[in-house]
N, C-alpha and C positions, 0 to 999 in steps of 0.2 A: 506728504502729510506726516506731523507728527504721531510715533508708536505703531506705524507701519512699517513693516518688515519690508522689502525687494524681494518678489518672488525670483524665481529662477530664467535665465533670459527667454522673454517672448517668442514662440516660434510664429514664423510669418508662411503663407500659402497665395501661390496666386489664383483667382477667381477661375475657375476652371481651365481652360486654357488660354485663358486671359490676360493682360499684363498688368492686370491690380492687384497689387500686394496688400494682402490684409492680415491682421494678426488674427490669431487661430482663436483666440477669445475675445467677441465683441460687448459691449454694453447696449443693453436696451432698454426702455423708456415707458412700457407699457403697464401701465394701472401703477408704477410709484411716480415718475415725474407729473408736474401740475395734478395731482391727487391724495398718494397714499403717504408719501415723504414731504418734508418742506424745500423751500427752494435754495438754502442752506446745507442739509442733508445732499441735496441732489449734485450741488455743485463739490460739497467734497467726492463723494462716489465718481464722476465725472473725472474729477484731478489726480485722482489713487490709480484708477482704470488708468488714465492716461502717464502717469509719471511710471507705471510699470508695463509699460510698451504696449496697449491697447492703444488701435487707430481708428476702428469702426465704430459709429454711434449709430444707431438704428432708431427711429423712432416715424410717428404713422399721421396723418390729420387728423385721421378721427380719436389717437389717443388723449383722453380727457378734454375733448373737444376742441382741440388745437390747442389747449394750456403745457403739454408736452414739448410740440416744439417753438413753445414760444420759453420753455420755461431753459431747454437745449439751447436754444440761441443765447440769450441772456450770457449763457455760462460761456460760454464759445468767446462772446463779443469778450466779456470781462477778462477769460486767460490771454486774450493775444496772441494766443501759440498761431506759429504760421499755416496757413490754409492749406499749405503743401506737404502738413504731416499729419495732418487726420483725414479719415474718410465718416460721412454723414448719407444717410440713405433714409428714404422716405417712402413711404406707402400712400398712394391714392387707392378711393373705391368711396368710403363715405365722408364727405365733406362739409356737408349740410342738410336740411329737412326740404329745400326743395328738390323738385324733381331733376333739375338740372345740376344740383351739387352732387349727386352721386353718382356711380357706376364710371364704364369707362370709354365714353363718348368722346370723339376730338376736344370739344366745348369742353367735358367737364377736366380731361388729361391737362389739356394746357391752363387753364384758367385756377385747376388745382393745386397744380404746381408751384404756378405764381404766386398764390396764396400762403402755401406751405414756405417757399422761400423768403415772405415778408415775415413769417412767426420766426422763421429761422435766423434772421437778419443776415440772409446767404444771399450770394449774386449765383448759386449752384450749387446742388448736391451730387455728389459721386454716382450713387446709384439712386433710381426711382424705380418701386417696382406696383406691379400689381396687384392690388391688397387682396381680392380674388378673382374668380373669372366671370365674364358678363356675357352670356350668351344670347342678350337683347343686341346686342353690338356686334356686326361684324369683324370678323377678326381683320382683315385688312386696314380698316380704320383705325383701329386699335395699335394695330404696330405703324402704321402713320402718326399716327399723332406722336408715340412714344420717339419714332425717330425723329422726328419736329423741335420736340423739347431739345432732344440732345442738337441736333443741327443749329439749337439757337441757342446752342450753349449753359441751356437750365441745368444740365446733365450730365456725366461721361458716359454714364451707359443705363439700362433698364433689366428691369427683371421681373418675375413672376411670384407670388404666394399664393399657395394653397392649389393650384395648378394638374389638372392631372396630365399625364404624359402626353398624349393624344394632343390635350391644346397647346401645350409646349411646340409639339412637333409641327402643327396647324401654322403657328405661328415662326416659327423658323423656316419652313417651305415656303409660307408667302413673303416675307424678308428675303430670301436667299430669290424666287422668282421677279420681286419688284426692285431688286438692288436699296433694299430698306435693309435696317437695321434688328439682328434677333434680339433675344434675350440672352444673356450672360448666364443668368441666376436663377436659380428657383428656392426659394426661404419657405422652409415645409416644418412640422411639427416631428420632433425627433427623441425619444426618451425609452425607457427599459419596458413602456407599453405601446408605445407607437412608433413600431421598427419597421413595421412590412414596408409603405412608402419606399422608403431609402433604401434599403436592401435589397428588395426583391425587383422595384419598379422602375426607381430611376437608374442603377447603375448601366443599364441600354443606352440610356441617351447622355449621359457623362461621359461615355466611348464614343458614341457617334457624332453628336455635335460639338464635342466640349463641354457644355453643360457643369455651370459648378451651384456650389449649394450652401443656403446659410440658413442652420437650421435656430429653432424656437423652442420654450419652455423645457430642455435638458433636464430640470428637474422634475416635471409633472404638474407645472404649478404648485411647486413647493414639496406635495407629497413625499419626494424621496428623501428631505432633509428628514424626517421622524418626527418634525415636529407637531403632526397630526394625530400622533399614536392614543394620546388622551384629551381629544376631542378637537376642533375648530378653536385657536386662540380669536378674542374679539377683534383686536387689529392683523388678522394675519391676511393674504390674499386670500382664504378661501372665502375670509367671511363677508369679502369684499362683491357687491353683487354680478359685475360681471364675470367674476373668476368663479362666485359660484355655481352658476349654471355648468362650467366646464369641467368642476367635481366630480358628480356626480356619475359621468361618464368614465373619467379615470377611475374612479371606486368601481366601477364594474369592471373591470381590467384587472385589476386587483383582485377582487373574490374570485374572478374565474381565472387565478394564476394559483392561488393560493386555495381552492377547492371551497371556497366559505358560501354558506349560506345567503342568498340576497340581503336580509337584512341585517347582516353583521358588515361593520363598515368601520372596523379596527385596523389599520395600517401599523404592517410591522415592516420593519425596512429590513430587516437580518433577514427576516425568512422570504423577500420577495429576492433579495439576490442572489439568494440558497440557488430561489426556483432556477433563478435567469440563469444561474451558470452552468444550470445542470441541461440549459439551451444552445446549442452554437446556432448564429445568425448562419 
């Protein structure tokens, strides 16, 4: 794109001990594609990500009610870049308002997918993972199904979000007992307030299973850019209703980093990195 610089060469990593190489900084799709950007905006970000060595595109069903990845696919179809140099991953769990569109039943895994790949205009996405965990569903069915997709080629592999360690492990014992297929990945929330996860909980089963990870919101939902210091801008994601509800919670993270009173709800970004570094993980 014209007036963009080339960053410095992409470093690549592979999925835990996996043989998919992905670059170390992905793009994702959630609340700007089909919502908060046009579909113009979306596809330059898409081609800038991609012309400076980004290969992973993430995006979910339920983002903007499938207008996400139908607004990904679009842009995908229209660059022609070959299928064999980018990776696209997709999230199942809410699909629809019936009962049978959501969660993560054989019925709704496979049938969600299929649906996900028509917005995508894919015959397959790289990874598919689970948008969270359904404990209405047995976990065996659940890594059936996931292996199903992949054995019929919707997929190269599956993963988990939001996950805690226990059903990661749940579900890699019963894969590894029924000669089914684990999970790769776990896609967990990651930033200067929600460290414990990754730090403390998964680095056990990253050693044990291989285990790799692809974390979300690095900025806090924006919080760490500063530019909430005087107040919510009107188009920003906070003010955006899903992102708001998830505020509110990082703002409490925040006062009790930075010693403030509950209702003072000023973000300074100098002094919250003061605190952090005066933390070693």
């Amino acid at each position: 794109m014209s007036g963009v610089k080339k960053s410095m060469p992409m470093v690549y990593k592979n999925v835990g001990r996996n043989g998919l190489r992905v670059s170390q900084l992905g793009l994702g799709t959630w609340v700007t594609f089909g919502g908060q950007v046009t579909d113009d905006v979306a596809e330059e970000l898409v081609t800038i990500a991609y012309e400076n060595g980004i290969n992973l595109f993430d995006t979910a069903e339920v983002y903007a009610a499938g207008r996400a990845e139908i607004t990904l696919g679009k842009i995908l179809k229209k660059k022609t870049w070959k299928r064999s140099t980018y990776i696209v991953s997709t999230k199942l769990y809410w699909g629809g308002k019936a009962e049978t569109e959501k969660g993560l039943s054989r019925k709704h895994i496979i049938e969600g997918l299929r649906s996900s790949l028509e917005r995508l205009q894919l015959d397959y996405v790289d990874i598919v993972f689970a948008n969270k965990p359904d404990s209405s569903v047995p976990m065996e069915e659940i890594v059936r199904a996931f292996t199903q997709v992949i054995n019929d080629n919707h997929s190269f592999y599956w993963g988990t979000s939001r996950w805690s360690p226990m059903e990661i492990m749940e579900a890699y014992s019963i894969a590894r007992q029924f000669n089914l297929i684990p999970p790769i990945c776990e896609q967990t929330e990651y930033n200067l307030f929600q460290r414990e996860k990754v730090e403390t909980f998964l680095p056990d089963i990253f050693k044990k299973i291989g285990l790799g990870t692809m974390t979300w919101s690095p900025l806090a939902c924006g919080l760490l850019t500063g530019k909430y210091e005087d107040g919510v801008p009107l188009h920003s994601r906070a003010a955006i209703k899903v992102v708001s509800k998830l505020t509110p919670l990082v703002m409490a993270d925040i006062d009790h980093i930075l010693g403030n009173k509950p209702n003072i709800r000023i973000f300074r970004k100098n002094e919250i990195i003061q605190q952090q570094q005066q933390i070693q993980p």
